[in-house]
N, C-alpha and C positions, 0 to 999 in steps of 0.2 A: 603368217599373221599370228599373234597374239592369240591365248585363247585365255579367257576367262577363271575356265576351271582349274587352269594350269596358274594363278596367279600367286604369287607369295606372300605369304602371311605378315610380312616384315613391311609391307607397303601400307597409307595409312589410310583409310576408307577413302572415296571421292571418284572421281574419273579416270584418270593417270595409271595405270599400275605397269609393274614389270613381271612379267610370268617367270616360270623354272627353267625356260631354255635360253636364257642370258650367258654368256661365256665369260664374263666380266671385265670388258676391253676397254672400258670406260670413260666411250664415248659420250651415252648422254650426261656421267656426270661433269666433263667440263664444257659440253656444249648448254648445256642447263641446268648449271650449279646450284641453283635455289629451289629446284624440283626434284633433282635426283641426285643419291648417295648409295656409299657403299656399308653394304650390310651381309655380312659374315662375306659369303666368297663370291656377291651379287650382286647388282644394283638392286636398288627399289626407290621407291616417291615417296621420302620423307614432310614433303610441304605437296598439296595440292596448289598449283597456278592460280593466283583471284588477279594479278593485271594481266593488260592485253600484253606486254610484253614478253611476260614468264608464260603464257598460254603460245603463244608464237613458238618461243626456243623450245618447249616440251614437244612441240608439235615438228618440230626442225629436228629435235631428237628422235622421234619416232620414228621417220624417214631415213633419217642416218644410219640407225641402229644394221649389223648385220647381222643379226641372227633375226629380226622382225617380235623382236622381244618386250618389247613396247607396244600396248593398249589403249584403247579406253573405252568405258562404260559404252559411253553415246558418242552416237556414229557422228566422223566432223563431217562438218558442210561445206568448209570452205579448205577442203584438201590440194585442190587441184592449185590455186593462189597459192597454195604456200609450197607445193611442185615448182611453181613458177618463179618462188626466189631463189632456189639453185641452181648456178652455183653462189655460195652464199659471199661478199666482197669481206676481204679482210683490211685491204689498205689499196688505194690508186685502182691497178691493173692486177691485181694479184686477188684470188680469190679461194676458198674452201668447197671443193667437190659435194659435201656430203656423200651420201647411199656409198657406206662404208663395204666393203666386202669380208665375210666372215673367211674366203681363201689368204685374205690376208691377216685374220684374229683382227680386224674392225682398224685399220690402221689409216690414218686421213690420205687422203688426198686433193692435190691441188691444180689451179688451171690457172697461167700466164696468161693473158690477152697482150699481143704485142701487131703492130703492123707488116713485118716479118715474118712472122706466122706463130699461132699459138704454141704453148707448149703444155700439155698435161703433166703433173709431176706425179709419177707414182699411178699406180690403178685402183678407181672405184671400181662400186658396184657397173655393169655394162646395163643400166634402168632407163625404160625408154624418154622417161619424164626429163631425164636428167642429159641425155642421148638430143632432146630435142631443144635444151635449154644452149647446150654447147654448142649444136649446128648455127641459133640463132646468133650467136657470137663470133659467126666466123668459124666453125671446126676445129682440127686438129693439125697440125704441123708435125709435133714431135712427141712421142710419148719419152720422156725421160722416165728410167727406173733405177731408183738410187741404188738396189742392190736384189738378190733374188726372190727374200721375202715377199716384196709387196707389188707382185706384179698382179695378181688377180687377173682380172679378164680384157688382159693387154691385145689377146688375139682376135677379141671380138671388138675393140677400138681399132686396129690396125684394118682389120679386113673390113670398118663400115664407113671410117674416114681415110683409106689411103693415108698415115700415119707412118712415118718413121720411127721405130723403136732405138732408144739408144740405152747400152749396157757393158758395164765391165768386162773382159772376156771371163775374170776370174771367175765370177759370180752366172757364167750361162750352165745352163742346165738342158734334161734334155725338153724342159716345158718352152723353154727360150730360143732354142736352136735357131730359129726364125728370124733373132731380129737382125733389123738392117745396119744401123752402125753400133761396130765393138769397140769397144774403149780399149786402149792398154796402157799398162806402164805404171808410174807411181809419179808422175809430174800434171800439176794442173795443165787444163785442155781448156783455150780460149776456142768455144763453139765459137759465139755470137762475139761483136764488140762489148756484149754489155751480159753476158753470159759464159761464165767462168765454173768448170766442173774439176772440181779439186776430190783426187782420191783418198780416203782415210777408210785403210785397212783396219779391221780389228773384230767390227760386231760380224762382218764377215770380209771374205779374203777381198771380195772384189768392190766392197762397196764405197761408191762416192758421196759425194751433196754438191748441189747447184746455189751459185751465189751472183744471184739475179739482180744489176743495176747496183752493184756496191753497196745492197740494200739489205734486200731479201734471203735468207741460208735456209735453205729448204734440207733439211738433216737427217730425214728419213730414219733408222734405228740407231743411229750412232750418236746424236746430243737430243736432248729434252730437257723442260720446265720443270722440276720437282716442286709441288707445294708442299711436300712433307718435309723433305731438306731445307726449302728456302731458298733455291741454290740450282742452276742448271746443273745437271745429271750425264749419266752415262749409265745404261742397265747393266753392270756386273752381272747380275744371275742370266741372263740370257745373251750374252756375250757368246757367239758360236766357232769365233777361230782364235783370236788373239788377242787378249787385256793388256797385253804390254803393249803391242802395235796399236791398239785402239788410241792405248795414253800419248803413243808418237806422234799418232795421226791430230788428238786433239790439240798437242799444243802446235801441230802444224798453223791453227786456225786460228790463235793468238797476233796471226801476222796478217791476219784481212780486217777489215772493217763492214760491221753490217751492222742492223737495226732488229732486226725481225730474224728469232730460230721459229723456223715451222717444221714440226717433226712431223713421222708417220705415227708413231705410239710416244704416248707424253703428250704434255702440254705445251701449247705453244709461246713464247716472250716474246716482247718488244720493253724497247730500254734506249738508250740516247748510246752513242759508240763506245765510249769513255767507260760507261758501266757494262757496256755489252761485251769487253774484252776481260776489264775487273772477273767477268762471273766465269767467262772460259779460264782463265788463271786458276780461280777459286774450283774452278769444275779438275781442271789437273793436279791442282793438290789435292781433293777428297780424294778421286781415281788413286793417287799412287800409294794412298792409307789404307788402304781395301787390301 
């Protein structure tokens, strides 16, 4: 929890604050843009919430947050209700995990609702609120992990839904040994009919992205939203095997159509196809000026 005395001085009086054990993964600033920013190496609550809206997403941030770095003055009351909107809808069948895991530096995760059987993309927090939110939806099918980063507490999803893990061989470790289907190779893998897992080496050796319904490209560390750029992105500075292979892999993904990047770290976009290839193009050309 949040502690008070631990608050930083950069926050602006009111309810809301972000205390000194924030790692700055910057979550709540785009899960509640109008509440929270960044200040020196932090977040903090430049605007206190006055609609119910902005009190809601702070309160969604709060939750998400992994490190529990998020506060407030007076105790809420209506905690458990807003437990009870995660996982949070982002479009159709596709939704937002929240209760981020700090194992993974706060990196989103997401959940599929299919008839086939769900898919978890990447690992939350393993929180029981959240644990009870996904059983009501049918469980767990598949735990997809885009790459070794962001697996967090895949072992404790696997051993409480009977869960399939799927993972690159590149990218297992000895935390991973475990799981049940290895990927190989460097050619996409038609899982599902409507589930297509295309490898793009580079942020690391083994990692992939799923591209859900011709729709959805869940991109895990390898593509994100820049609002500073303008511009979907690739994180040169935390690039951990190979910036040239990265840039191969990205203009591999010039040749799909989708709507929706939902990363782990970054921001997420949606955009009509036509612009959504434009910005992969425009994302290859900054990559290879770096």
């Amino acid at each position: 929890m949040a502690k008070l005395k631990q608050r930083r001085s950069e926050n602006v009086s009111g309810n809301f604050y972000v205390d000194k054990s924030c790692i700055d993964c910057d979550t709540c600033r785009w899960m509640s843009p109008t509440v929270f920013h960044r200040e020196g190496n932090q977040s903090a609550v430049y605007h206190q919430p006055t609609e119910a809206t902005e009190t809601l997403e702070a309160y969604e941030a709060l939750l998400a947050c992994p490190t529990a770095s998020i506060g407030t003055v007076e105790k809420p009351k209506n905690i458990k209700e807003i437990q009870q909107k995660f996982p949070l809808p982002i479009a159709e069948n596709v939704y937002h995990c929240g209760y981020h895991s700090e194992k993974s530096f706060g990196a989103a995760s997401y959940f599929i609702q299919r008839e086939e059987g769900n898919i978890l993309v990447d690992s939350p927090r393993f929180s029981p609120p959240l644990i009870k939110e996904l059983e009501a939806k049918g469980g767990i099918k598949y735990l997809y992990l885009t790459h070794k980063d962001d697996v967090a507490d895949h072992e404790k999803f696997t051993s409480h839904f009977g869960c399939e893990r799927i993972l690159h061989t590149d990218d297992i470790t000895n935390k991973t040994q475990g799981v049940e289907i290895k990927l190989s190779g460097d050619q996409p893998i038609h899982f599902a009919p409507e589930v297509l897992i295309i490898p793009v080496p580079g942020h690391t050796k083994g990692h992939t992205v799923l591209l859900y319904n011709e729709k959805f490209l869940f991109t895990g560390d390898h593509l994100a939203w820049s609002p500073y750029l303008n511009h979907l992105y690739a994180f040169r500075r935390f690039c951990w095997y190979d910036w040239s292979k990265q840039i191969t892999s990205m203009k591999k993904l010039a040749n799909y159509s989708f709507e929706w990047v939902l990363p782990g770290h970054g921001r997420r976009y949606h955009n009509d196809r036509e612009t959504m290839n434009q910005q992969i193009r425009q994302c290859v050309q900054w990559m290879e000026s770096q």
